[in-house]
C-alpha positions as CSV (number, residue, x, y, z in Angstrom):
1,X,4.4,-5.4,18.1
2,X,3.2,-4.7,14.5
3,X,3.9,-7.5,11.9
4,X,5.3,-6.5,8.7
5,X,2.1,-7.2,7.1
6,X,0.4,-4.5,9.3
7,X,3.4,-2.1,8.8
8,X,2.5,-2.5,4.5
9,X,-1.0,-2.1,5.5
10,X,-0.3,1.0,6.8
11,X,1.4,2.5,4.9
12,X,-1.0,1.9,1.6
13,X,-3.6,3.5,3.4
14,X,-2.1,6.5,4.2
15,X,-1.3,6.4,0.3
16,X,-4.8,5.9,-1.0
17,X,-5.8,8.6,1.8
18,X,-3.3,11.1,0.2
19,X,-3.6,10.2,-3.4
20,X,-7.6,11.0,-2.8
21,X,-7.0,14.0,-1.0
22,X,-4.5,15.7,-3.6
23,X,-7.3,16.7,-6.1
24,X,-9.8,18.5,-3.4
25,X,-6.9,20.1,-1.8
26,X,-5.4,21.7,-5.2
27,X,-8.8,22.5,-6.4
28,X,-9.5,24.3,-2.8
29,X,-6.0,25.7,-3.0
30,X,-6.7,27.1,-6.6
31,X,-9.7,28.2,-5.6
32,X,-8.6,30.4,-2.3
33,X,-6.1,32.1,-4.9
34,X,-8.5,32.8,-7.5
35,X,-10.3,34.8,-4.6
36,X,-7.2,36.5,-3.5
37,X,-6.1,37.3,-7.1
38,X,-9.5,37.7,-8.5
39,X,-8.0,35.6,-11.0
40,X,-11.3,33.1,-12.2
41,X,-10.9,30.3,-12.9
42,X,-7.2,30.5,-13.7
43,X,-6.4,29.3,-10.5
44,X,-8.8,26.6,-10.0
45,X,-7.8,24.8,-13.2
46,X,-3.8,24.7,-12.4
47,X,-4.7,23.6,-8.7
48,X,-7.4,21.0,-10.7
49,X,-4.0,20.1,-12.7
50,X,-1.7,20.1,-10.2
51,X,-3.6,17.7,-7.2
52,X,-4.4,15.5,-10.2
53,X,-1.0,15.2,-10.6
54,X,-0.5,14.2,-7.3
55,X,-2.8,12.1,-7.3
56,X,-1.2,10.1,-10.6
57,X,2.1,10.3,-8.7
58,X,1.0,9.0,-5.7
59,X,-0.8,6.1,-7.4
60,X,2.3,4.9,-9.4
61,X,4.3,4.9,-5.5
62,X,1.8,2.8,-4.3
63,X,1.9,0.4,-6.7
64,X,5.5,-0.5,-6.2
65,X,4.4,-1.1,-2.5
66,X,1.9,-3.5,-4.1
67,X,3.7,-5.6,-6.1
68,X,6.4,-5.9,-3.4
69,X,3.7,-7.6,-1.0
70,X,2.3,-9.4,-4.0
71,X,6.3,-11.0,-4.6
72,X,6.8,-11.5,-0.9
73,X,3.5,-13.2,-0.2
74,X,4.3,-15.3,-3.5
75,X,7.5,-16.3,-2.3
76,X,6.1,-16.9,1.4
77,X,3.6,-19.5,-0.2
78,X,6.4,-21.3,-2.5
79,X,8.6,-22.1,0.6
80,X,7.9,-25.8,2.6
81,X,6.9,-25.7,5.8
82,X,9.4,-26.8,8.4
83,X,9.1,-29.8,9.3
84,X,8.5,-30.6,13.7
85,X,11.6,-32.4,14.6
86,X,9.6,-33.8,18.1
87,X,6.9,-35.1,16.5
88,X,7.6,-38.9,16.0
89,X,5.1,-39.6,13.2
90,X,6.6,-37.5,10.8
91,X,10.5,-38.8,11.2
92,X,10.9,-41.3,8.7
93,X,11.3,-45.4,9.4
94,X,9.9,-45.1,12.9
95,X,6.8,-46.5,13.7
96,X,3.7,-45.6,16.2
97,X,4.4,-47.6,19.2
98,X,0.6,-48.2,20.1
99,X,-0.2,-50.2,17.1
């Protein structure tokens, strides 16, 4: 079973993998319909634009999934570990019997 942690992992990978991906892929997009369309370089420059604006769109999603780990790992290190109920040495007033 996947923690949380692993899930968040995850899922900012696949992020960074897309948000790299978006410029090549409109650039090669652009450029397949500047072929089709004979249409130089016209094409190449809105699929430049638009992949760079995925790109910029994908990187302002991820970094809401950032600072949500960031305030979740920050309130994970501000809360006091339990205490072990069994464990003698830590209740308070008793003593260690083999003194």
């Amino acid at each position: 079973m996947k923690s949380g942690l692993d899930g968040r992992a995850g899922k900012a990978y696949q992020r960074a993998l897309e948000a790299v991906l978006a410029i090549p892929l409109g650039i090669g997009i652009g450029y397949v319909i500047d072929g089709r369309l004979e249409s130089s370089p016209i094409g190449l420059l809105i699929g430049a634009g638009l992949g760079f604006a995925a790109f910029v769109r994908r990187l302002v999603s991820m970094r809401g999934l950032v600072e949500s780990a960031a305030a979740e790992a920050a309130a994970a290190e501000s809360k006091p570990e339990p205490r072990d109920s069994e464990n003698p040495k830590d209740a308070p007033g008793e003593t260690d019997p083999g003194k």
